[in-house]
C-alpha positions in Angstrom: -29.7 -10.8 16.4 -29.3 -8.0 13.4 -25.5 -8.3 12.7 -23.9 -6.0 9.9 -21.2 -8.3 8.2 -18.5 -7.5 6.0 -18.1 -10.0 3.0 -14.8 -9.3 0.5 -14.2 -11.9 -2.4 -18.2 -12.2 -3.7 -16.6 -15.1 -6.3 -18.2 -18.6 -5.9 -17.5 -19.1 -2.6 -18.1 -15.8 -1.3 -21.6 -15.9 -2.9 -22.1 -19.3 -1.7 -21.6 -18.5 1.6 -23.4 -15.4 1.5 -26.3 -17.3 0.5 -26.2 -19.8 3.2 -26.1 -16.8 5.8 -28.5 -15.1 4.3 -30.7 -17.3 5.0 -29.8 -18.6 8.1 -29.4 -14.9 9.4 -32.8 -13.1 7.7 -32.4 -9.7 10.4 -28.5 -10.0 9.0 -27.2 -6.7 6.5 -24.5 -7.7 4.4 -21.5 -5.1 3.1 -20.0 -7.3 0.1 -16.7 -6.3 -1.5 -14.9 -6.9 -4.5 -13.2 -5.6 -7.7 -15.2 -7.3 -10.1 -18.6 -5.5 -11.1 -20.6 -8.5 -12.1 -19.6 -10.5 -9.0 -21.3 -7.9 -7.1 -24.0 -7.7 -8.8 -24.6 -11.7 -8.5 -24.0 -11.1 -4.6 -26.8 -8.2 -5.1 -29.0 -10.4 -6.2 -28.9 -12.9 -3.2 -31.0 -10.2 -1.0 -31.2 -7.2 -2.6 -32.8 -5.3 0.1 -30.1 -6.4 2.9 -26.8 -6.6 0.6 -24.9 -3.1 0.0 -22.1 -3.5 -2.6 -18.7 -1.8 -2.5 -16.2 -1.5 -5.5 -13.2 -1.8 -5.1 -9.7 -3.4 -4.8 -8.5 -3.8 -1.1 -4.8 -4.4 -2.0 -4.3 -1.2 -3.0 -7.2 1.0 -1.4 -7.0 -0.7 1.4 -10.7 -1.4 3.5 -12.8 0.4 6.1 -14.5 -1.9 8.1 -16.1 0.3 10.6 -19.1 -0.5 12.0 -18.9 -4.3 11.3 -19.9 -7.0 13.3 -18.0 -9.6 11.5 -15.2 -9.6 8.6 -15.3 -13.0 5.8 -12.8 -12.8 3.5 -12.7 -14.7 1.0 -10.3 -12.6 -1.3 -7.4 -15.1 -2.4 -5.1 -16.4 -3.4 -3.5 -16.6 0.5 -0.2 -17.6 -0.4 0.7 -13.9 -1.3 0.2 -13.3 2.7 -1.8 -9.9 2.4 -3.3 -9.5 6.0 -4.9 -6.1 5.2 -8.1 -7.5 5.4 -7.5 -8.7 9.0 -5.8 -5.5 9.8 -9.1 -3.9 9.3 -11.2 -5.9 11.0 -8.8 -5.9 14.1 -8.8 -1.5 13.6 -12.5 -1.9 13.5 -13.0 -4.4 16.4 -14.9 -7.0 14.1 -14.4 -10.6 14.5 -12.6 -12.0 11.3 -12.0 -15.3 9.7 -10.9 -16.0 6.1 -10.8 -19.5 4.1 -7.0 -19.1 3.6 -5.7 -23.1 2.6 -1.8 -21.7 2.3 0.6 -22.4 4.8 2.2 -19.1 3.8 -1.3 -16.6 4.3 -1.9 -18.8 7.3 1.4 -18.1 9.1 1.4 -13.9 8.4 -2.6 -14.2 9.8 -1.6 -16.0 13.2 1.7 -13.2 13.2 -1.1 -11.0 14.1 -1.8 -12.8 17.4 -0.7 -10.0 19.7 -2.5 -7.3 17.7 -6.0 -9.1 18.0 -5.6 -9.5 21.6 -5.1 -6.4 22.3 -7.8 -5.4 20.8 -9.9 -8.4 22.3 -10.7 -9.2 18.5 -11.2 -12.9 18.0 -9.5 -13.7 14.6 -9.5 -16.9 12.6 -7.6 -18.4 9.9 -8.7 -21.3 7.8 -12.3 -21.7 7.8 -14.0 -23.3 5.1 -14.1 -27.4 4.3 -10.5 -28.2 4.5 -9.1 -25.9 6.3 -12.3 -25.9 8.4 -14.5 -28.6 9.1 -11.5 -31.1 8.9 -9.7 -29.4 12.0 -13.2 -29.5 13.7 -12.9 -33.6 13.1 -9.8 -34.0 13.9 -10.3 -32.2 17.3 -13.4 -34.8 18.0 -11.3 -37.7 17.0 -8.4 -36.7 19.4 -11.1 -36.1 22.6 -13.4 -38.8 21.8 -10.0 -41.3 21.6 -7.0 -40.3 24.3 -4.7 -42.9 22.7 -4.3 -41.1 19.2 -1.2 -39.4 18.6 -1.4 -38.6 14.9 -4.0 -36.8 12.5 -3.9 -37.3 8.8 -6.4 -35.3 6.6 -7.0 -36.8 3.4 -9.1 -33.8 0.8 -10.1 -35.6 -2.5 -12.8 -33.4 -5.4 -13.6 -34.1 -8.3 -14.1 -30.9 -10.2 -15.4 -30.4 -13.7 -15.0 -26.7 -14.2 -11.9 -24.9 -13.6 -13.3 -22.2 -10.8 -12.3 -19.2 -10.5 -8.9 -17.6 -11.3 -7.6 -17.5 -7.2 -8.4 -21.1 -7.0 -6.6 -22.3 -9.9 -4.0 -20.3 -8.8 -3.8 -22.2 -5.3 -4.4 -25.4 -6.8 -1.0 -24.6 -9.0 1.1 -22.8 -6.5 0.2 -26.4 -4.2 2.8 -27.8 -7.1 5.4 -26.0 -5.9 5.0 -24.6 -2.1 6.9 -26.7 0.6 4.3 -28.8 2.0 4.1 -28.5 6.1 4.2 -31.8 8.0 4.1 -31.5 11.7 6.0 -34.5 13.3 7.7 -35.3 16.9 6.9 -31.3 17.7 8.7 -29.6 14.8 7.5 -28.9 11.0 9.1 -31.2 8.2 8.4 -30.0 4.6 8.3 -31.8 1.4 7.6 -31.5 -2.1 3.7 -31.2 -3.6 1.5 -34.1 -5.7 4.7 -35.7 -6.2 5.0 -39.8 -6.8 7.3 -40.1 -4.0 4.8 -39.3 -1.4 1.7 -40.8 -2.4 -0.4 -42.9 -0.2 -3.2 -45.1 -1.2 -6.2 -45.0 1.1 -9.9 -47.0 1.5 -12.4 -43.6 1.6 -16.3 -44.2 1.1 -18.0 -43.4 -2.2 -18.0 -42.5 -4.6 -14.0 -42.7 -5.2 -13.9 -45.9 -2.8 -9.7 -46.2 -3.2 -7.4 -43.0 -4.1 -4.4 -42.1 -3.8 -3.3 -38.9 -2.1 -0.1 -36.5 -1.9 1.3 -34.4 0.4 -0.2 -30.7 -0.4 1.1 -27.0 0.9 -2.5 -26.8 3.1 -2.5 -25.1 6.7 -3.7 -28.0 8.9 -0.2 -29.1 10.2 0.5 -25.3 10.7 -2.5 -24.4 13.2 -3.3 -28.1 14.9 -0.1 -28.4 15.5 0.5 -25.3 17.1 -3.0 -26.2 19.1 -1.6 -29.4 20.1 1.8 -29.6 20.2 1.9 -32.8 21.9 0.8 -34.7 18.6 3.5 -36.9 17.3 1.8 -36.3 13.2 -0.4 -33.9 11.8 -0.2 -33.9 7.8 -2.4 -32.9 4.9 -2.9 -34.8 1.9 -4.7 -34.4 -1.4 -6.1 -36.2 -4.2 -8.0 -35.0 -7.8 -10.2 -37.6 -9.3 -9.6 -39.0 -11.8 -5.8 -39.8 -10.7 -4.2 -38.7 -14.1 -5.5 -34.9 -13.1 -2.8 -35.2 -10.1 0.5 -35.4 -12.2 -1.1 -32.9 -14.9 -1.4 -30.2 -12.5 2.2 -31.0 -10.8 3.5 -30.6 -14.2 1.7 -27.4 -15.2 2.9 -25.8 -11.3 6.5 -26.9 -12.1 7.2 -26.0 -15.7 5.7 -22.4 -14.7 1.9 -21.8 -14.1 2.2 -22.4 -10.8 4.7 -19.2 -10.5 3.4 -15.6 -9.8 6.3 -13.6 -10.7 6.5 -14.9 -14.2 5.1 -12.9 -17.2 5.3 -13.4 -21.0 4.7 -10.8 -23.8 1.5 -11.4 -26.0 0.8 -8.9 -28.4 3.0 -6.0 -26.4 1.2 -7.1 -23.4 2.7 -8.7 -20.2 0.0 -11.2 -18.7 0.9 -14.3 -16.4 0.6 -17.4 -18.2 -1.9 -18.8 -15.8 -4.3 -16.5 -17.1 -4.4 -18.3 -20.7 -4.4 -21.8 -19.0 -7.4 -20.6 -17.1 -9.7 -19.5 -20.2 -8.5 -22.8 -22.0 -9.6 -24.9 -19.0 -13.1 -22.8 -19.5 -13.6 -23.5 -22.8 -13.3 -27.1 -22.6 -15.1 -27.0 -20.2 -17.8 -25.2 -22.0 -17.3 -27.7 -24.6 -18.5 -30.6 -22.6 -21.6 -32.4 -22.6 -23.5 -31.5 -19.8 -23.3 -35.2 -18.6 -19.7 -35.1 -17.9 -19.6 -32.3 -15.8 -19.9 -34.1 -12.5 -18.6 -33.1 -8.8 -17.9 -34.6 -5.9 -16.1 -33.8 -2.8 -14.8 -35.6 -0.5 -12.7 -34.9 3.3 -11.3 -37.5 5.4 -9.8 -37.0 9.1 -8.1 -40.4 10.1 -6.7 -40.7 13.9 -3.4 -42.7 14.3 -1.4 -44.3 17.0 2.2 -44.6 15.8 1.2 -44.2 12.0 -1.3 -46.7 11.8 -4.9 -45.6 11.3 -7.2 -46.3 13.9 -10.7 -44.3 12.9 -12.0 -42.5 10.5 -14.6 -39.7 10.1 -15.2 -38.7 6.6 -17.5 -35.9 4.8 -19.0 -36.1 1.7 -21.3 -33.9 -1.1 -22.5 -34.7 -4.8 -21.0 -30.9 -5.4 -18.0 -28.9 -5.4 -15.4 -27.6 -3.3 -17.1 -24.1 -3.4 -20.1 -25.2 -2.0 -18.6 -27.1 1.5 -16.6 -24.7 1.9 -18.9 -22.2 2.0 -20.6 -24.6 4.3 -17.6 -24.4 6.7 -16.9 -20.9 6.6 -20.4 -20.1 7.3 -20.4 -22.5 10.3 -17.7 -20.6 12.0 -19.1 -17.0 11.3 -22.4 -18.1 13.3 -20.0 -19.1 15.6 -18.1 -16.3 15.9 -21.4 -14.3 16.0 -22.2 -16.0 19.1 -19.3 -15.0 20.7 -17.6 -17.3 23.5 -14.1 -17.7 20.9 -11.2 -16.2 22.4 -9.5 -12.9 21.4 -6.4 -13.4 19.6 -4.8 -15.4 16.3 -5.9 -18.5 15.8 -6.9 -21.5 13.4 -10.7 -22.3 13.1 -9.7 -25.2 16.1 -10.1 -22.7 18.9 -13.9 -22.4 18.1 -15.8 -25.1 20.3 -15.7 -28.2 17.6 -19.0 -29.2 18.6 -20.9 -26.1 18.0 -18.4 -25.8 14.6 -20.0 -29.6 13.4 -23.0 -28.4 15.0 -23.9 -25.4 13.0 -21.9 -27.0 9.5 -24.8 -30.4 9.9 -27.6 -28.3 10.5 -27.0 -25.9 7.4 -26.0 -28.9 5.2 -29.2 -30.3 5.4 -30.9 -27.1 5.2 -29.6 -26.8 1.4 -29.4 -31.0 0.9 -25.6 -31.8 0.8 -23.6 -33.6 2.9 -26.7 -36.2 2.7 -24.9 -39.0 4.7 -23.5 -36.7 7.5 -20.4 -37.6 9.1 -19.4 -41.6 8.5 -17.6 -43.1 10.9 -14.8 -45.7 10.3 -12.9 -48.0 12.3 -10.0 -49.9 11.7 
């Protein structure tokens, strides 16, 4: 198999990603897009002679995706619910999936349900490591154990650089988005990483007991549109340590977490998350390199009326960027195998076995995710 794949965002994840396929896929070419010359140059540098790089800024030039086999995108944040990038893939009859983890990108994606099957394009939302591999759980729980009603996933990372800017972004705009909960068949929405809905959980190491809030991520959106019958399906989060949870709900609600504020600096309007971003960087940059440790960590517990009955958690010495390019290269080798249906979907409608399947084998080909999946009863 020789597939031509379309890559746009070619930031961590994107490159981490594109590594992983690269060299799971060695026949594979690679189109990589982005705005930033140096990303693409790192991306270039992954396989020189099999990676083409493109220039450019798709919200406002728009993308060609002609003659590809397969469309990742990677170019957040999703909350500002651009679907261009699907648009183009669906025009160009590639298979598509992007590691949107906004309820809001999420819902304008699967609005393009119609399209895509008319097309016969299959098109995914919410690949990655949570959105991703956790919906892939949560779908082996609920078939492995009939008498679960309820799915809570439970995200926690440890992260001792800041990222790049789309991620702080998200991790700010979570703050103040309305956080979907799926319950008794219709979506309830509260507020983000706020005290009142903190839950206390028992998770494996290395964070052993956290507590989690309720966070703006898709899962409640697309399971419970794929099973409708489930009587719970809610998202929680956690930073480690604990104190990093109320810092960044105070940041989002006093203003960083807002993308139609500006400020004037030196007759210049720039969004204040853009100085909070550097500063995080050059503390970060400032610390010794023994305290720059990551972890990450997802849990998917089953529930009958509320209570927890199993548990299936995920964990790597790393950070978020790396699972979830894991994940989101998991589901493009199964979207390049073909057998997902046309149409709008979550990552769900791909097979969860060959989604677990594909995420195992290439953890241990790169040496994360060293204890697997752990399984927990209650």
């Amino acid at each position: 198999m020789s597939p031509t794949i379309m890559l746009v965002g070619a930031g961590h994840m994107g490159r981490s990603a594109l590594s992983i396929l690269a060299r799971s896929l060695p026949a594979a070419r690679f189109v990589v897009v982005d705005r930033s010359a140096q990303s693409l140059r790192l991306a270039e540098a992954i396989a020189s002679d099999r990676v083409e790089s493109r220039q450019g800024d798709i919200s406002r030039e728009g993308l060609d995706a002609s003659g590809m086999d397969l469309v990742l995108n990677f170019a957040g944040p999703f909350f500002l619910g651009s679907d261009g990038a699907a648009r183009a893939a669906i025009a160009a009859g590639a298979a598509y999936v992007d590691v949107g983890d906004d309820a809001e990108g999420t819902r304008t994606i699967l609005a393009l349900d119609e399209a895509a099957k008319a097309e016969n394009v299959p098109v995914i939302t919410g690949g990655g490591l949570s959105p991703g591999v956790s919906n892939w759980l949560a779908c082996s729980l609920l078939e492995g154990h009939p008498g679960l009603d309820g799915i809570k996933i439970v995200w926690i990372t440890r992260e001792p650089d800041p990222g790049g800017l789309a991620v702080l972004r998200h991790m700010l705009h979570m703050a103040v988005a309305p956080c979907p909960t799926w319950r008794n068949g219709g979506m309830e929405f509260t507020k983000g990483f706020v005290p009142e809905t903190a839950e206390s959980f028992d998770v494996p190491p290395p964070f052993n007991r956290i507590e989690a809030y309720d966070t703006a991520h898709p899962e409640p959106v697309t399971l419970g549109r794929f099973r409708p019958d489930l009587a719970l399906v809610q998202c929680k989060g956690s930073l480690f340590p604990n104190w990093a949870n109320a810092a960044f709900s105070t940041l989002g609600r006093i203003g960083f977490g807002h993308t139609d504020i500006t400020v004037e600096i030196d007759g210049k309007d720039i969004q204040p998350i853009e100085v909070l971003w550097k500063l995080l960087w050059k503390r970060h940059e400032m610390k010794p390199g023994a305290q720059r440790t990551s972890a990450t960590q997802v849990n998917v517990l089953g529930t009958q009326e509320n209570v927890p009955v199993i548990m299936k958690s995920i964990t790597d010495a790393g950070d978020m960027s790396r699972g979830t390019g894991l994940g989101m290269a998991a589901a493009a080798l199964s979207l390049l195998e073909g057998s997902v249906p046309a149409g709008a979907n979550g990552v769900e409608v791909i097979s969860y076995q060959k989604g677990i399947d594909h995420f195992l084998r290439l953890a241990r080909e790169a040496g994360t995710f060293a204890d697997g999946i752990v399984t927990t009863c209650f």
